[in-house]
Every structure is written in structure tokens, then in C-alpha cells.
PDB file with SEQRES, HELIX, SHEET and CRYST1 records, atoms N, CA, C and O in Angstrom:
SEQRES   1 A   72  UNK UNK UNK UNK UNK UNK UNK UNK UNK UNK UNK UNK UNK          
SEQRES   2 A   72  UNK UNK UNK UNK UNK UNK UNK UNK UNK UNK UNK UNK UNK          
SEQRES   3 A   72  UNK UNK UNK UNK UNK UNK UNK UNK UNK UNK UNK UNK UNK          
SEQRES   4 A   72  UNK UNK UNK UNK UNK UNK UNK UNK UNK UNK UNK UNK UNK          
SEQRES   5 A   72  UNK UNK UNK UNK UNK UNK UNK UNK UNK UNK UNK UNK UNK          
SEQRES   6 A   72  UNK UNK UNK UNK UNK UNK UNK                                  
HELIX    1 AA1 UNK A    2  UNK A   16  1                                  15    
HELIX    2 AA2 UNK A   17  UNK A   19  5                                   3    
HELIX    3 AA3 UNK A   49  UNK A   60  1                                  12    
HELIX    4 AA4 UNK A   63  UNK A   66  1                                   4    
HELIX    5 AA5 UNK A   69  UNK A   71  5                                   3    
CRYST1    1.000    1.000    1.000  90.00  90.00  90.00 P 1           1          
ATOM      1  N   UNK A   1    -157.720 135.874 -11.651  1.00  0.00           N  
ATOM      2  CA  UNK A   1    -157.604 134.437 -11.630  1.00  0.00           C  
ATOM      3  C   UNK A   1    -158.386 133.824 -12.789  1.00  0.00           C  
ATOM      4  O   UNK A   1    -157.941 132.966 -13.551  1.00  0.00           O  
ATOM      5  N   UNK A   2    -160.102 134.588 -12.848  1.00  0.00           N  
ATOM      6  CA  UNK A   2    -160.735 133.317 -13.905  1.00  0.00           C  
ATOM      7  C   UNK A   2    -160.022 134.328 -15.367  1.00  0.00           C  
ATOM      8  O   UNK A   2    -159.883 133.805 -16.472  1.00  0.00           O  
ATOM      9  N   UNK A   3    -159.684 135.630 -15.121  1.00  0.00           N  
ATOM     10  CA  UNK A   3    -158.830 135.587 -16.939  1.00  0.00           C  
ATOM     11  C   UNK A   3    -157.606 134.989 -17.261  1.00  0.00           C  
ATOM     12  O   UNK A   3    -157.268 134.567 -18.366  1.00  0.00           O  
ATOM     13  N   UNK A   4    -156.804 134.980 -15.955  1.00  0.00           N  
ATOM     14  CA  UNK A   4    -155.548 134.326 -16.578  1.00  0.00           C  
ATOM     15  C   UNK A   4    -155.610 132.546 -16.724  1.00  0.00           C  
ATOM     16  O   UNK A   4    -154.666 131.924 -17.210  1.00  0.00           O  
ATOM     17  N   UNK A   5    -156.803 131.907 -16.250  1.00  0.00           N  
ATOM     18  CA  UNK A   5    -157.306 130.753 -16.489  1.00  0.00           C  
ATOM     19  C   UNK A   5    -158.007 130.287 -17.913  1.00  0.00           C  
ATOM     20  O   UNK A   5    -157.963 129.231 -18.544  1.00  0.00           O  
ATOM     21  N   UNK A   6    -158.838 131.857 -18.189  1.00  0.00           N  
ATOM     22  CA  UNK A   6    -159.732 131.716 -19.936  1.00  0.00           C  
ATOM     23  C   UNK A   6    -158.239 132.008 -20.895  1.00  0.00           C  
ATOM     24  O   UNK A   6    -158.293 131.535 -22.031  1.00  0.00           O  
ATOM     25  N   UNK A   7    -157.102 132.649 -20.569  1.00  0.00           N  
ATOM     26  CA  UNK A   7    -156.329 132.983 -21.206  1.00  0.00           C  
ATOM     27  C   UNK A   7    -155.217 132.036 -21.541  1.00  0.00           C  
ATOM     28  O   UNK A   7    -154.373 132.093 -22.435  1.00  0.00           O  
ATOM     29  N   UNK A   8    -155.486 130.912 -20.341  1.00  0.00           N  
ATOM     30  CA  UNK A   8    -154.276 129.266 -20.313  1.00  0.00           C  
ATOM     31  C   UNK A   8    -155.461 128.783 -21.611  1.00  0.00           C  
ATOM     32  O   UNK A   8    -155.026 128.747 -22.762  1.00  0.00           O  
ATOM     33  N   UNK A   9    -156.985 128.414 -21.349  1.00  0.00           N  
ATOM     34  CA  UNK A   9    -157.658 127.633 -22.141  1.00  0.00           C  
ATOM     35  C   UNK A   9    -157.559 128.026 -23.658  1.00  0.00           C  
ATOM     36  O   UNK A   9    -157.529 127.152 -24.525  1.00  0.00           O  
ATOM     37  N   UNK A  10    -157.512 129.285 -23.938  1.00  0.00           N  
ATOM     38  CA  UNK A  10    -157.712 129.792 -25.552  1.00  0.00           C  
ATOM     39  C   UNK A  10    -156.050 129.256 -25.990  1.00  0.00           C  
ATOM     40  O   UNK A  10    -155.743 128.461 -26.880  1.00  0.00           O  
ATOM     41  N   UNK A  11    -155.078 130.047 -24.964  1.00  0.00           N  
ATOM     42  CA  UNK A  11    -153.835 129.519 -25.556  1.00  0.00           C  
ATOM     43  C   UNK A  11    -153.394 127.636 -25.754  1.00  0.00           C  
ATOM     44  O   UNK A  11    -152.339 127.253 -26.261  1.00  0.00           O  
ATOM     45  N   UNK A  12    -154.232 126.928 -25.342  1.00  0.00           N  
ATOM     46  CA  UNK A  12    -154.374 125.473 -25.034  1.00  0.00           C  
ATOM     47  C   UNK A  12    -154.902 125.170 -26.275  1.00  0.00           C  
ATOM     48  O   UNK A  12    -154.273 124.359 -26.955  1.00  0.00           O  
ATOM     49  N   UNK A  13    -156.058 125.708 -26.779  1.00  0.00           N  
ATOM     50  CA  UNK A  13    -157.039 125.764 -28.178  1.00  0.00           C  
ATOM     51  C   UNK A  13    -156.017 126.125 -29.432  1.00  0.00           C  
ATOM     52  O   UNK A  13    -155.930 125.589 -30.537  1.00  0.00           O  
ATOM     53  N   UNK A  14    -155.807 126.437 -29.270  1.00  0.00           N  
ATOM     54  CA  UNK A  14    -154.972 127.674 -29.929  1.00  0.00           C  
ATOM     55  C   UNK A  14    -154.250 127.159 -30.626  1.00  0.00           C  
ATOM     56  O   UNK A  14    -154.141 127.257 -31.849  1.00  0.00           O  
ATOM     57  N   UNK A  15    -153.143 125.972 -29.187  1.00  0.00           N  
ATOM     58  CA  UNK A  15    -151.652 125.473 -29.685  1.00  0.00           C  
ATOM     59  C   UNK A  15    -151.990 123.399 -30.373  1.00  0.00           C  
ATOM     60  O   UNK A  15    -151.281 122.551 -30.915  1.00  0.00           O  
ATOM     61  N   UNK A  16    -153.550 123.471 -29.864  1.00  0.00           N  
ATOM     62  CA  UNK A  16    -154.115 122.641 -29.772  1.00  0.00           C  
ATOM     63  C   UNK A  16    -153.778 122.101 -32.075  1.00  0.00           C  
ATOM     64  O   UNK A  16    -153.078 121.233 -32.597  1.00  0.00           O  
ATOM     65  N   UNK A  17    -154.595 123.046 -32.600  1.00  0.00           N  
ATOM     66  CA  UNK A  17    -154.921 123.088 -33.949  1.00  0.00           C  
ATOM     67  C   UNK A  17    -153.247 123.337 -34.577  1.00  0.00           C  
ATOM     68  O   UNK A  17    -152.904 123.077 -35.730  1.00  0.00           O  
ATOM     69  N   UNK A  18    -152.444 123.845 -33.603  1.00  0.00           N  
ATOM     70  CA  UNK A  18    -150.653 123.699 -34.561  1.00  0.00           C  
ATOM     71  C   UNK A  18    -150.692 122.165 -34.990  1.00  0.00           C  
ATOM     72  O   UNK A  18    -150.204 122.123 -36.119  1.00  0.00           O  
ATOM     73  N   UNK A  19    -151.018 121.034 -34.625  1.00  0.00           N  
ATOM     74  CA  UNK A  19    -150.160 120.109 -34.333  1.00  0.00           C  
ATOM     75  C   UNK A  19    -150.957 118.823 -35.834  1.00  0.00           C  
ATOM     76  O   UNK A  19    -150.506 117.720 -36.146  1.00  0.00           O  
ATOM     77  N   UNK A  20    -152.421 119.681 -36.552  1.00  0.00           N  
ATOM     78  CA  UNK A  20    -152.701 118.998 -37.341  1.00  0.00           C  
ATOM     79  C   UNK A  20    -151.740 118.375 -38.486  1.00  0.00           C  
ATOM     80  O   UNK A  20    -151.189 119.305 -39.076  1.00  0.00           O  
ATOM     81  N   UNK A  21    -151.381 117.204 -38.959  1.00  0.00           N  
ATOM     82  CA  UNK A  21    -151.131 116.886 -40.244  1.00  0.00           C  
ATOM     83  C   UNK A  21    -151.516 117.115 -41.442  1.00  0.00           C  
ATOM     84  O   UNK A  21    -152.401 116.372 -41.868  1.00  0.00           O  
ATOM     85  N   UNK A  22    -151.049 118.064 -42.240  1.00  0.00           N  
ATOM     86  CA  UNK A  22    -151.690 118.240 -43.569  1.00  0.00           C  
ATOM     87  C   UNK A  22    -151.769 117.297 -44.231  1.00  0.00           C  
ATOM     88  O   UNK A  22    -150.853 116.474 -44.265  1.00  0.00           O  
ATOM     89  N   UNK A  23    -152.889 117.165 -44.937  1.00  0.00           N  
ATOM     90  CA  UNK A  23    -153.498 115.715 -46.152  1.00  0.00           C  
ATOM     91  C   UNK A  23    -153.338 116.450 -47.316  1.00  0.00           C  
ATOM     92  O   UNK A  23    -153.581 115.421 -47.947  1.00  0.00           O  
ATOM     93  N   UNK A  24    -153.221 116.974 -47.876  1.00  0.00           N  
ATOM     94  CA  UNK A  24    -153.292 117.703 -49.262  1.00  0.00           C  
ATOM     95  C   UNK A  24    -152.373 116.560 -50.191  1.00  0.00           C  
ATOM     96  O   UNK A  24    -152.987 116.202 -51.197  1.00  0.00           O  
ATOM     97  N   UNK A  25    -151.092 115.969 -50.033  1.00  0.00           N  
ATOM     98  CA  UNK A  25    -150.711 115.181 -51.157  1.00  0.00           C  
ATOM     99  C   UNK A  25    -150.585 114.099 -50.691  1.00  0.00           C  
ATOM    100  O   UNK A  25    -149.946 113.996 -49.644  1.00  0.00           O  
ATOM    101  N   UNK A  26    -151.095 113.051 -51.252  1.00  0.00           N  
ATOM    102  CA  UNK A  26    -150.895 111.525 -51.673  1.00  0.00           C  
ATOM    103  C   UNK A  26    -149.612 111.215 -51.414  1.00  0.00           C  
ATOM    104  O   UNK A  26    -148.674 111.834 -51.914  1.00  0.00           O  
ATOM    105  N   UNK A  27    -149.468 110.132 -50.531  1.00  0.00           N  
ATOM    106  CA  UNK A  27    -147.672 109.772 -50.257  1.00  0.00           C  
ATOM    107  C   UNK A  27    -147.490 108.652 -51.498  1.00  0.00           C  
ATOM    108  O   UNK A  27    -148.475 108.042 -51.914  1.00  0.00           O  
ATOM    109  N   UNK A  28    -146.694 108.522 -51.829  1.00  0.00           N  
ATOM    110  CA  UNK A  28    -146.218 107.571 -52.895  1.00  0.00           C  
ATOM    111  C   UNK A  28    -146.354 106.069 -52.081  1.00  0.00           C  
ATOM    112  O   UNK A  28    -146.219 106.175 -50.862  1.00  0.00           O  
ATOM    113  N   UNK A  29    -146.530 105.090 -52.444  1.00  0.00           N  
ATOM    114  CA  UNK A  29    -146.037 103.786 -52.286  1.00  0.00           C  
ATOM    115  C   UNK A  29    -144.385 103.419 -52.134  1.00  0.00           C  
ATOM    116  O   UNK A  29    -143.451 103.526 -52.929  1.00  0.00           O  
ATOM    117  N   UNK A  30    -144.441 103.110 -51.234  1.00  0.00           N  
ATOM    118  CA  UNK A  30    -142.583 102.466 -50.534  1.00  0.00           C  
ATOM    119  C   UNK A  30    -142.395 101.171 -50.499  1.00  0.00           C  
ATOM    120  O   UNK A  30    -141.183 100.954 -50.510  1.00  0.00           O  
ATOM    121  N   UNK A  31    -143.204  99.899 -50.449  1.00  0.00           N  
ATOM    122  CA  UNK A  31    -142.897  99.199 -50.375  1.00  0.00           C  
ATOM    123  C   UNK A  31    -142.590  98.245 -51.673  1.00  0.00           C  
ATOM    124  O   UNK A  31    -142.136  98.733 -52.708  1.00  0.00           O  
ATOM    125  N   UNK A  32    -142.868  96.868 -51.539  1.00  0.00           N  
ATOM    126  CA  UNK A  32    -141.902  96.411 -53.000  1.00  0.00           C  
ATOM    127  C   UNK A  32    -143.499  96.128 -54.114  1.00  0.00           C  
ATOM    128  O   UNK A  32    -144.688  96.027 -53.810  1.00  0.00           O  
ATOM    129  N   UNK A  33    -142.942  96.091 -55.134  1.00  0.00           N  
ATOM    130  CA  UNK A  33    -143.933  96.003 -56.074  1.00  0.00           C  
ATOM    131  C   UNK A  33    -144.752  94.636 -56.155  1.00  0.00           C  
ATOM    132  O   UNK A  33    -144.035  93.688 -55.832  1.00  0.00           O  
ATOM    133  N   UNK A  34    -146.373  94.180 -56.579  1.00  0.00           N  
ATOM    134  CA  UNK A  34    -146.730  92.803 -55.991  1.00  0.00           C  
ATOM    135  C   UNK A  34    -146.671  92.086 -57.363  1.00  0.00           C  
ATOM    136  O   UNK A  34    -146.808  92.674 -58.436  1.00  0.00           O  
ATOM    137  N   UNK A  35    -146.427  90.588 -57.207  1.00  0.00           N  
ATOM    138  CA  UNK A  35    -146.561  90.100 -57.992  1.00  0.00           C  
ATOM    139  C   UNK A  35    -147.769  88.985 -57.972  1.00  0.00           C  
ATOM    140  O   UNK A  35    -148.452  88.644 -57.007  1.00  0.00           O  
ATOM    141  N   UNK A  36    -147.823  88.523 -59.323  1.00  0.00           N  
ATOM    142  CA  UNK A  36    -149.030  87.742 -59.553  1.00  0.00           C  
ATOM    143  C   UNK A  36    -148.444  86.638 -58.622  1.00  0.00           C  
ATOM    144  O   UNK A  36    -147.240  86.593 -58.370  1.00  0.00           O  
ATOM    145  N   UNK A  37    -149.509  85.590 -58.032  1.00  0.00           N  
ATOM    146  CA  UNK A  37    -149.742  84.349 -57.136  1.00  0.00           C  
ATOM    147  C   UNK A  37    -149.173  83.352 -58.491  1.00  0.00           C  
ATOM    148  O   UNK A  37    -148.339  82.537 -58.096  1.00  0.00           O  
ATOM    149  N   UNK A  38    -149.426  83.270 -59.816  1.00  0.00           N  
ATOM    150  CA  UNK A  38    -149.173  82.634 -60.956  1.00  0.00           C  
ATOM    151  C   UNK A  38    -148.280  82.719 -61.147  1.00  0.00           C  
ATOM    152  O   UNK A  38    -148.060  81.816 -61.954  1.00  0.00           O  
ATOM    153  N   UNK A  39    -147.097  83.419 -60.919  1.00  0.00           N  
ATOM    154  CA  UNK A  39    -145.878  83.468 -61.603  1.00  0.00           C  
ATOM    155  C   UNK A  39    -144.904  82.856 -61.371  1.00  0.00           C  
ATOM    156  O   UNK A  39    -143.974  82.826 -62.176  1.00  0.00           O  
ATOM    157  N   UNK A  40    -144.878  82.260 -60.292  1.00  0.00           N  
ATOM    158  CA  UNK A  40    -143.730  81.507 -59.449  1.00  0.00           C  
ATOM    159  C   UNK A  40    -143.398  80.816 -60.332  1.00  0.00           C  
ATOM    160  O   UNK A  40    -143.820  81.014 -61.471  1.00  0.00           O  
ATOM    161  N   UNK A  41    -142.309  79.537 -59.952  1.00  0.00           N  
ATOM    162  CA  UNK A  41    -141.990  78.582 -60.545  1.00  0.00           C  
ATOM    163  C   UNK A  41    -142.729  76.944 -60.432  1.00  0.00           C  
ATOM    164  O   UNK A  41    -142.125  75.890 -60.632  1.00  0.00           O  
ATOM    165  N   UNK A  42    -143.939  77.066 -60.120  1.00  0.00           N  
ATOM    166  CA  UNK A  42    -145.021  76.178 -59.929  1.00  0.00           C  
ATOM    167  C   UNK A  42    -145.628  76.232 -61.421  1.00  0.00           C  
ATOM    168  O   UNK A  42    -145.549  75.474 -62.389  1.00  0.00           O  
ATOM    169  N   UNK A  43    -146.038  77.019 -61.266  1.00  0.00           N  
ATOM    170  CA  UNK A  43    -147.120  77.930 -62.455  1.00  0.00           C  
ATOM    171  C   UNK A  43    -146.106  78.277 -63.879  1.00  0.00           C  
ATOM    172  O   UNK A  43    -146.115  77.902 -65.051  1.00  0.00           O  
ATOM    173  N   UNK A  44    -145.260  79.197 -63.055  1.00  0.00           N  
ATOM    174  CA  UNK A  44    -144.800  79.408 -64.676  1.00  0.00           C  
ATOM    175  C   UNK A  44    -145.694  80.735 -65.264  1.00  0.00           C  
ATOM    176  O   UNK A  44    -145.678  81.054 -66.453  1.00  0.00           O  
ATOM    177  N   UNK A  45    -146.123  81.128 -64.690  1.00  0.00           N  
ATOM    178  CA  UNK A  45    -146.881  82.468 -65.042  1.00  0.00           C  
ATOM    179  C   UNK A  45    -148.152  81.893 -66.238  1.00  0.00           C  
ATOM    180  O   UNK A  45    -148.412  82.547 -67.248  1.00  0.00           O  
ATOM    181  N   UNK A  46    -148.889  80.490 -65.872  1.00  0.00           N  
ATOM    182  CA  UNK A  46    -149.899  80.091 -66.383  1.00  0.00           C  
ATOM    183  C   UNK A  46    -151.240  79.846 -65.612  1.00  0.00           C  
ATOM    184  O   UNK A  46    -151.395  78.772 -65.030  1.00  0.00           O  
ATOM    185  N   UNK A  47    -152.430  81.021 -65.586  1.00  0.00           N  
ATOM    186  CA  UNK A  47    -153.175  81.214 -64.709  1.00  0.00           C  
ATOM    187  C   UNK A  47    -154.457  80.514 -64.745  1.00  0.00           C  
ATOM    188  O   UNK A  47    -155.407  80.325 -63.985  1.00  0.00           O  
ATOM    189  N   UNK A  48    -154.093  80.197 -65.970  1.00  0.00           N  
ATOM    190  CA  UNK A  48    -155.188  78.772 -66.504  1.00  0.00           C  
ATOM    191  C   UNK A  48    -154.983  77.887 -65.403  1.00  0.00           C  
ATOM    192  O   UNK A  48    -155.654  77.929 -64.372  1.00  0.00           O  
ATOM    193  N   UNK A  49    -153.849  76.910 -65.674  1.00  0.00           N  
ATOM    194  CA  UNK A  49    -153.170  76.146 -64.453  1.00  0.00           C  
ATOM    195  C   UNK A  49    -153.345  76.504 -63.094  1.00  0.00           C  
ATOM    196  O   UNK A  49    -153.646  75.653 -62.256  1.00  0.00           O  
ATOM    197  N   UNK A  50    -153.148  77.925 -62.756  1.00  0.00           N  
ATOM    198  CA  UNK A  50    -153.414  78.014 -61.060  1.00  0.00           C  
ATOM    199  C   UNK A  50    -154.791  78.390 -60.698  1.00  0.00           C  
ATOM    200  O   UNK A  50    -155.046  78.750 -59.549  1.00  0.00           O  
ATOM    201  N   UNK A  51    -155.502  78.341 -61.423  1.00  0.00           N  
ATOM    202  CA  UNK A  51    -157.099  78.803 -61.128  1.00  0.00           C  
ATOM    203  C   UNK A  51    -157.362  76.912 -60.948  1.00  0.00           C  
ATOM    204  O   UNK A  51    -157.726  76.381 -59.898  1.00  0.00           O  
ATOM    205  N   UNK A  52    -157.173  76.441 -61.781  1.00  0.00           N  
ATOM    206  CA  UNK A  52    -157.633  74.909 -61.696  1.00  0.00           C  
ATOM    207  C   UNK A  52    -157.130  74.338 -60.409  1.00  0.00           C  
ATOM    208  O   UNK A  52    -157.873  73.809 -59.582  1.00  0.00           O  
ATOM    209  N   UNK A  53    -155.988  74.451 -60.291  1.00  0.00           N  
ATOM    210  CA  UNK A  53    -155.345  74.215 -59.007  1.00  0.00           C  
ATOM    211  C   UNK A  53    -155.981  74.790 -57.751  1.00  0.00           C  
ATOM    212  O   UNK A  53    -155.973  74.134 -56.709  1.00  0.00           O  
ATOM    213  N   UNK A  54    -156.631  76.214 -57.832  1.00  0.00           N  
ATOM    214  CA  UNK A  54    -157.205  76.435 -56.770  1.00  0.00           C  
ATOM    215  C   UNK A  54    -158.443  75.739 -56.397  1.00  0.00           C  
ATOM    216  O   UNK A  54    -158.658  75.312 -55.262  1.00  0.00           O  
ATOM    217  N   UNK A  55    -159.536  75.603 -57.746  1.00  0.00           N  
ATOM    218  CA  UNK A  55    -160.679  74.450 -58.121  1.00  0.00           C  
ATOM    219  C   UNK A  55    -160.595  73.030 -57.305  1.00  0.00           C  
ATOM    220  O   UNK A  55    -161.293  72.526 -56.426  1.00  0.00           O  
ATOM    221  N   UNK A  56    -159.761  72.742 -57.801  1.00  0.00           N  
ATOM    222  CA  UNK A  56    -159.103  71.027 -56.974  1.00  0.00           C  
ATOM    223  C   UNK A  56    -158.624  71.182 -55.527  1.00  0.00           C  
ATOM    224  O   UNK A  56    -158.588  70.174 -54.822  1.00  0.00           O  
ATOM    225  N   UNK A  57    -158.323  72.147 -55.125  1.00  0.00           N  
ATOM    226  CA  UNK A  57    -157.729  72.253 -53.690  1.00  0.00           C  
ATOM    227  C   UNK A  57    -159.443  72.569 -52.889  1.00  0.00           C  
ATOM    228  O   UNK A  57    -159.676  72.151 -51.755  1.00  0.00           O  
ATOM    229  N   UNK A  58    -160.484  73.346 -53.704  1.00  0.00           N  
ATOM    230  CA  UNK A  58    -161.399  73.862 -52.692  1.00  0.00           C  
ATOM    231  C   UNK A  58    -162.016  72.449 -52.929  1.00  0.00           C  
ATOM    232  O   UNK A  58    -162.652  72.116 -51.930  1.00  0.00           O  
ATOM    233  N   UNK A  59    -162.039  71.673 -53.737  1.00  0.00           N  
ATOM    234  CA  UNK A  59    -162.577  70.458 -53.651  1.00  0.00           C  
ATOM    235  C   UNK A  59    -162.440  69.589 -53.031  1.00  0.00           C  
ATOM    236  O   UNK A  59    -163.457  68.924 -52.832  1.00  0.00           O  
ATOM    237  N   UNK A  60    -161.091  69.099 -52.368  1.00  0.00           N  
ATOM    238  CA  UNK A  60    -160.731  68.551 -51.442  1.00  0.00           C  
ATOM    239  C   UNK A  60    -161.047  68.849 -50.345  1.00  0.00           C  
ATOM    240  O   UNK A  60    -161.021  68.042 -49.416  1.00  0.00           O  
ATOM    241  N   UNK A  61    -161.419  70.096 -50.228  1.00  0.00           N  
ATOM    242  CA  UNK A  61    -162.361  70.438 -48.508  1.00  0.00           C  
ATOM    243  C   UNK A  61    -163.529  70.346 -48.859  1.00  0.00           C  
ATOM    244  O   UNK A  61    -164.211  71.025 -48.092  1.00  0.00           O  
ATOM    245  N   UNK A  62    -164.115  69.876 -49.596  1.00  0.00           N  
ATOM    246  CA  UNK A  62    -166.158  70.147 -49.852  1.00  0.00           C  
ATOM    247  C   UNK A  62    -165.766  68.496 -49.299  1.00  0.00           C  
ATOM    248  O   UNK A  62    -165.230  67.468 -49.712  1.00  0.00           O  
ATOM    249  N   UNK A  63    -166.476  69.083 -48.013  1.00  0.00           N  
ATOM    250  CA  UNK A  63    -166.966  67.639 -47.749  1.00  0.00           C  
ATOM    251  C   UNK A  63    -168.002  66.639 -48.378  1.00  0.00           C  
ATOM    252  O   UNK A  63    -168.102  65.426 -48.195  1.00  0.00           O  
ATOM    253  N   UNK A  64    -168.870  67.618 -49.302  1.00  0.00           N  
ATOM    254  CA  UNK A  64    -169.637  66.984 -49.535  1.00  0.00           C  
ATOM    255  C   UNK A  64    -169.568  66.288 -51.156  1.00  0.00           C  
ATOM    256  O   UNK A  64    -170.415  65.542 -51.648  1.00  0.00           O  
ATOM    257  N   UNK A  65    -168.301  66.775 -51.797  1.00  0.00           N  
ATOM    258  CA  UNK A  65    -167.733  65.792 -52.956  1.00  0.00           C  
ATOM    259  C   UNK A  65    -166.733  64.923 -52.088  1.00  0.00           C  
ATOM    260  O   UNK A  65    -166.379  63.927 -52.720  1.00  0.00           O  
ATOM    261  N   UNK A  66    -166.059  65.025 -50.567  1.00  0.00           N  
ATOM    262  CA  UNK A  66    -165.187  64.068 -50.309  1.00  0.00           C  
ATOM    263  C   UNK A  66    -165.963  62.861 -49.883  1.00  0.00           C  
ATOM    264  O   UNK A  66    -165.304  61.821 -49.900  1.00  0.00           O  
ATOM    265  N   UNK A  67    -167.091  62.769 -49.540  1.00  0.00           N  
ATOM    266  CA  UNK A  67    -167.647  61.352 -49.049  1.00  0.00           C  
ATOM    267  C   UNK A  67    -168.578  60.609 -50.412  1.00  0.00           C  
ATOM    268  O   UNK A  67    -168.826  59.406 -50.489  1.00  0.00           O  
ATOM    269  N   UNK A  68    -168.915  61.460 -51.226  1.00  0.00           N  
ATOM    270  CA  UNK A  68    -169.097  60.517 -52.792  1.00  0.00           C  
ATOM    271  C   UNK A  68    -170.686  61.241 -52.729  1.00  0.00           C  
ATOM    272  O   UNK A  68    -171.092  61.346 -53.887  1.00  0.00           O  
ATOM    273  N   UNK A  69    -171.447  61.638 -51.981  1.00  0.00           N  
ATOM    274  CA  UNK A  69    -172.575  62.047 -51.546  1.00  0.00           C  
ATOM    275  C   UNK A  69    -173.035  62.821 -53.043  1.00  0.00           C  
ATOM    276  O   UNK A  69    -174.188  62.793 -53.475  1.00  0.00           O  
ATOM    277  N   UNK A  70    -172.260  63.283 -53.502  1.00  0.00           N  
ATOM    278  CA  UNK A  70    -172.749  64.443 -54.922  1.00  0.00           C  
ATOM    279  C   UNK A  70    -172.906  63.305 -56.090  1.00  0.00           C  
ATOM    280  O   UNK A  70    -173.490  63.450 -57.164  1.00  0.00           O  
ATOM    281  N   UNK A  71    -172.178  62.033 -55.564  1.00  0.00           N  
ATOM    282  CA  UNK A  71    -172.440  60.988 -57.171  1.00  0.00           C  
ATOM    283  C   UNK A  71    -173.415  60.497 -56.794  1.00  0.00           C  
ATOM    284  O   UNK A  71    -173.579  59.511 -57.513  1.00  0.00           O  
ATOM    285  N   UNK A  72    -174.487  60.585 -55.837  1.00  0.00           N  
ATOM    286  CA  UNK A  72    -175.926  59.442 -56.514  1.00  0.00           C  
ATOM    287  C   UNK A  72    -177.137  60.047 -56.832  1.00  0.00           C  
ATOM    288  O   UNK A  72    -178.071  59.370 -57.261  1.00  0.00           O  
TER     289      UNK A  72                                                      
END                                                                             
């Protein structure tokens, strides 16, 4: 009984380590290629322009240039 029980566990171990995934190669990338946030038809692929644009947008949430508080 306890060998044909040590003999279920080793074969359990055993069949345990078949089931690893090999890592050895790098899968390629599948999905679509990214493009710049600048390129659209806003921008025009001018990043000068969308960096400023991002500048002015975080400015509009600083509360503390929206109530005038930074001019005195």
C-alpha cells in the first residue's frame, strides 16, 4: 500500500515538471506598430506644438494659476 502510494507521488512529480513552458526565445511582437501622440491631424507631426499644448492644458488644472494667486 505505502509503495504503490510513494510510487502514485514520484509519478505525480515526475508528470508534474512535463508541463513547464520553455523561455529560451523571445516571441516577436503581434500587435500594430505605435505611433507618435504628435502625428495626428491636430499636430501635424509638430511636437513643438503638442508639448505646448500639453503645458496649457496642465495649466488649466493648476489651481493655483486658475484663481490669479501666482500674479501678486
Amino acid at each position: 500500500m505505502k509503495a504503490s502510494a510513494l510510487m502514485m507521488a514520484a509519478a505525480a512529480l515526475a508528470l508534474a515538471a512535463c508541463h513547464e513552458i520553455p523561455q529560451d526565445k523571445a516571441k516577436p511582437y503581434a500587435g500594430k506598430e505605435d505611433v507618435k501622440p504628435y502625428a495626428g491631424d491636430l499636430f501635424k507631426g509638430d511636437k513643438q506644438k503638442f508639448e505646448m499644448a500639453l503645458v496649457e492644458r496642465a495649466d488649466h488644472s493648476n489651481e493655483y494659476l486658475r484663481t490669479g494667486a501666482a500674479k501678486k
